[in-house]
C-alpha positions as CSV (number, residue, x, y, z in Angstrom):
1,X,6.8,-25.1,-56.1
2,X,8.9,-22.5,-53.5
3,X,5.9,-20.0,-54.6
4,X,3.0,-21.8,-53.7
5,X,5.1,-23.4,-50.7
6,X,5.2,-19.8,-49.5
7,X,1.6,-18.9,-50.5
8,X,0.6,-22.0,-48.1
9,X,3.0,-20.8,-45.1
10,X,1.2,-17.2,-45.3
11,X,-2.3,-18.8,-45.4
12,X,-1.1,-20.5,-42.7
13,X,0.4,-17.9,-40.6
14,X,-2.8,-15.5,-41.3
15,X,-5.4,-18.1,-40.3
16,X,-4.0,-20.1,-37.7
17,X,-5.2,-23.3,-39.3
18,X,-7.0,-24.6,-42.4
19,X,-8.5,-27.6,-44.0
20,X,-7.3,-29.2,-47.1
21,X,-10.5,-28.2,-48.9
22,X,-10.0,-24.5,-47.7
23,X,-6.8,-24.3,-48.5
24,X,-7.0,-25.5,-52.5
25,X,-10.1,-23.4,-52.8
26,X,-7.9,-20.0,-51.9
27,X,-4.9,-21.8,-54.0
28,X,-7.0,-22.1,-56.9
29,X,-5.8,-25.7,-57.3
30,X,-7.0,-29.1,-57.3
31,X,-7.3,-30.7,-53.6
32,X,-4.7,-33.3,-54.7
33,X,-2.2,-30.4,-55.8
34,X,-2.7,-28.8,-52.4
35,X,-2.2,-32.2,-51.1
36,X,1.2,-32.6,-52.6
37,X,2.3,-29.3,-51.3
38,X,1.7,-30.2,-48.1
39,X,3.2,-33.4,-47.8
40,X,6.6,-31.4,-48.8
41,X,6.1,-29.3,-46.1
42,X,4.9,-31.9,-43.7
43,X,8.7,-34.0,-44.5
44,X,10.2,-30.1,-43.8
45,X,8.4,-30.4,-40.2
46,X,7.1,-27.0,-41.2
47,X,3.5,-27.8,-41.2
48,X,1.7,-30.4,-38.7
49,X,-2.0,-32.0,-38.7
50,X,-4.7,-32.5,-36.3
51,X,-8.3,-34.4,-36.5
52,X,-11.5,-32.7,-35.3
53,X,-14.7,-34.7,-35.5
54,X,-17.2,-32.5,-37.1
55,X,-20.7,-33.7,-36.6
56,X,-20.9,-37.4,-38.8
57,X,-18.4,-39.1,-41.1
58,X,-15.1,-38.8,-40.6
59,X,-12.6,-36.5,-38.8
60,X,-11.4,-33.4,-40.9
61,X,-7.5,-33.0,-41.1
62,X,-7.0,-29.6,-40.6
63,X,-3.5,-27.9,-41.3
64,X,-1.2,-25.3,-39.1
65,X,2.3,-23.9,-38.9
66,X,4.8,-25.9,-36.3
67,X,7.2,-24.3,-34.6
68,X,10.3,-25.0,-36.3
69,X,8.3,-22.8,-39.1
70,X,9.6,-19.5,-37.4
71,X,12.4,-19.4,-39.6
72,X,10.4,-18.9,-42.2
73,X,9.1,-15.5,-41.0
74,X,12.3,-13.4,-40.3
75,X,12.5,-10.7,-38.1
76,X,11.8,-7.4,-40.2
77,X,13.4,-5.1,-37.0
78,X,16.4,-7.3,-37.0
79,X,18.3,-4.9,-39.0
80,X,16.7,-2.2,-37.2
81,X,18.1,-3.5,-33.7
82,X,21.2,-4.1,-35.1
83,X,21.7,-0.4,-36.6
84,X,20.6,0.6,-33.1
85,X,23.3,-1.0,-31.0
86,X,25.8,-0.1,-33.7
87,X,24.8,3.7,-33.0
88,X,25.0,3.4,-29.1
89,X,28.1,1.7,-29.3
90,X,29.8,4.2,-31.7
91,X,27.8,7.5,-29.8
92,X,28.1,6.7,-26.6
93,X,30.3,4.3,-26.4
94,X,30.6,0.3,-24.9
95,X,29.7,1.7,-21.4
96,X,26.5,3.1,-22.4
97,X,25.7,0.0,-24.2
98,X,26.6,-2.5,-21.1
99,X,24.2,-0.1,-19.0
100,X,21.7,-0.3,-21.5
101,X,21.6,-4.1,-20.8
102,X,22.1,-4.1,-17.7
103,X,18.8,-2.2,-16.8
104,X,17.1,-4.7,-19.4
105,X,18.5,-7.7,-16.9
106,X,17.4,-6.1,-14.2
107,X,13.8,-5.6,-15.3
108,X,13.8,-8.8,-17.2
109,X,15.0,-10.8,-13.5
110,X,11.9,-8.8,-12.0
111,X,9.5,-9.6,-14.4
112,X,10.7,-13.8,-13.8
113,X,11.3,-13.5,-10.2
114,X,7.2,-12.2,-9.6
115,X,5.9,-14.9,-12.3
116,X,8.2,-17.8,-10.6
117,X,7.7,-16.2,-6.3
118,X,5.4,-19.2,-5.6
119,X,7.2,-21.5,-7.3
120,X,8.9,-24.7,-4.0
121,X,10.4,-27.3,-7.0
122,X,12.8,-26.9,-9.7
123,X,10.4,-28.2,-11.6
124,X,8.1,-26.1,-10.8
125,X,10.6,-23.1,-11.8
126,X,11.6,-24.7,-15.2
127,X,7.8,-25.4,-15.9
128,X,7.2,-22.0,-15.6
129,X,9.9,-20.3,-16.9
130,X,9.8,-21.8,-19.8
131,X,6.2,-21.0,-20.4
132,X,7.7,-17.4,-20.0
133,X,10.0,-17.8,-22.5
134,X,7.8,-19.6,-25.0
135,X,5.9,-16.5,-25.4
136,X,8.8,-14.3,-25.8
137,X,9.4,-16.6,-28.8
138,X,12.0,-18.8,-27.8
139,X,10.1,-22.1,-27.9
140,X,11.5,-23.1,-24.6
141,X,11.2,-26.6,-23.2
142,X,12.6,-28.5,-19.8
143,X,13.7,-32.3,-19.4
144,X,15.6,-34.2,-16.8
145,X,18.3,-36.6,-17.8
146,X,19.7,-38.5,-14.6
147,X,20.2,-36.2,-11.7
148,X,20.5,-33.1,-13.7
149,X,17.4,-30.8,-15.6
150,X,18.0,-29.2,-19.0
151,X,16.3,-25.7,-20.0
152,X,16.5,-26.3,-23.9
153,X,15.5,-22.6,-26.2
154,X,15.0,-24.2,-29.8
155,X,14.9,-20.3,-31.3
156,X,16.4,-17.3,-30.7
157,X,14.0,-13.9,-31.6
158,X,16.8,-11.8,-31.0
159,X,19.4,-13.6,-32.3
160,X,20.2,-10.5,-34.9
161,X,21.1,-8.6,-31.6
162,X,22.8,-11.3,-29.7
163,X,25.3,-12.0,-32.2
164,X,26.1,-7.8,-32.5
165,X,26.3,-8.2,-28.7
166,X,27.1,-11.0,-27.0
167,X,26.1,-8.8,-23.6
168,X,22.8,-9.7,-24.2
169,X,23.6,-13.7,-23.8
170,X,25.3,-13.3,-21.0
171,X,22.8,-11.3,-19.2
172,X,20.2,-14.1,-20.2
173,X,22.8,-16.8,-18.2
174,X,23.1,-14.5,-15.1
175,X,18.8,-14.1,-14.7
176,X,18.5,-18.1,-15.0
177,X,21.2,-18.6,-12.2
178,X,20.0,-15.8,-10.1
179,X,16.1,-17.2,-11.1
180,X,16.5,-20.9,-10.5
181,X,18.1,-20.3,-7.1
182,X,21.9,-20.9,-5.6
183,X,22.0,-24.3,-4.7
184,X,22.0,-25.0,-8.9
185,X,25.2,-25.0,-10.9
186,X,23.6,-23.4,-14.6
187,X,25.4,-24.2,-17.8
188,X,25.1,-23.4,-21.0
189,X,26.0,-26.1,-23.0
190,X,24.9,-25.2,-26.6
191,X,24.9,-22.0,-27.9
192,X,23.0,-20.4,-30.9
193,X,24.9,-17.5,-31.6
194,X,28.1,-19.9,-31.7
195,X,26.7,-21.6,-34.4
196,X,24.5,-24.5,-32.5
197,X,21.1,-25.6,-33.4
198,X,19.6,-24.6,-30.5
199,X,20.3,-22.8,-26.9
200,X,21.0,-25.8,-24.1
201,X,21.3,-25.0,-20.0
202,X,22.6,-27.7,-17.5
203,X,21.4,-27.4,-14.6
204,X,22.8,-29.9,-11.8
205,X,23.1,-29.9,-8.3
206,X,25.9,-27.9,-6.3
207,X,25.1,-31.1,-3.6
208,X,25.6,-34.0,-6.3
């Protein structure tokens, strides 16, 4: 079962999306065995479904990877980073290593504070930023609960790095307070690398 499971999360990751059909024809099993797979990764919330009408009959379920399926691909440079900032740190020493991310902060701030110039709202910001951080793969999303907003990261892609060096964390906090402007208190309330689920930011009101 954990074979083909994985067989179906590779099809999966290589073709973006599939149909049942498709899928047990490159399985080499019957549509109700593929079927069955996907069921039990459908109650994992690793694998979602959407309809598309295709000329008559009726709508084809196709078949794609959701996003809490990222754990399922690890990082192959993880070790990599990690072997890195071991060698700075040991060469170099911790100075070298807080400069290192510092100029990172500084170039990451740069890179958010051009994408977000035009931005009036908070909303607007949060909308935006975490668009940015989506794509850097940290499956970033915004609510508002009462009169404070919540910048919620439900991954971490460099979480191998983070925990070797918290540095990197804290540089993170310092670009959204600097980003989503002075008159915002920013928190972070839950923490991945501290063993939560899933980064958290509070951001209230300095006025409330």
């Amino acid at each position: 079962m954990k074979k083909a499971a994985d067989k179906i999360l590779m099809i999966l990751k290589m073709q973006g999306e599939v149909s049942l059909h498709s899928l047990a024809s490159e399985l080499g099993i019957t549509k109700e065995g593929a079927r069955l797979h996907l069921l039990k990764l459908i109650e994992k919330k690793l694998v979602i479904t959407t309809s598309k009408k295709e000329g008559v009959g009726r709508p084809v379920t196709y078949y794609s990877l959701s996003k809490q399926s990222a754990s399922e691909f690890p990082d192959s440079h993880a070790q990599v980073t990690v072997e890195l900032l071991q060698s700075v740190k040991n060469l170099l020493g911790a100075n070298a290593l807080d400069l290192l991310i510092n100029d990172r902060e500084s170039k990451i701030y740069q890179i958010y504070k051009d994408a977000l110039a035009n931005s009036t709202t908070i909303e607007n910001r949060l909308e935006k930023l975490s668009a940015i951080r989506s794509k850097e793969g940290y499956l970033a999303e915004w609510k508002k609960e009462g009169g404070d907003y919540f910048l919620i990261e439900n991954h971490c892609p460099i979480c191998a790095a983070a925990t070797e060096c918290q540095g990197f964390c804290r540089s993170e906090l310092n670009n959204f307070r600097q980003i989503l402007g002075d008159e915002f208190i920013v928190e972070r309330m839950e923490h991945i690398v501290s063993g939560g689920q899933r980064c958290t930011y509070r951001i209230s009101s300095k006025n409330q």
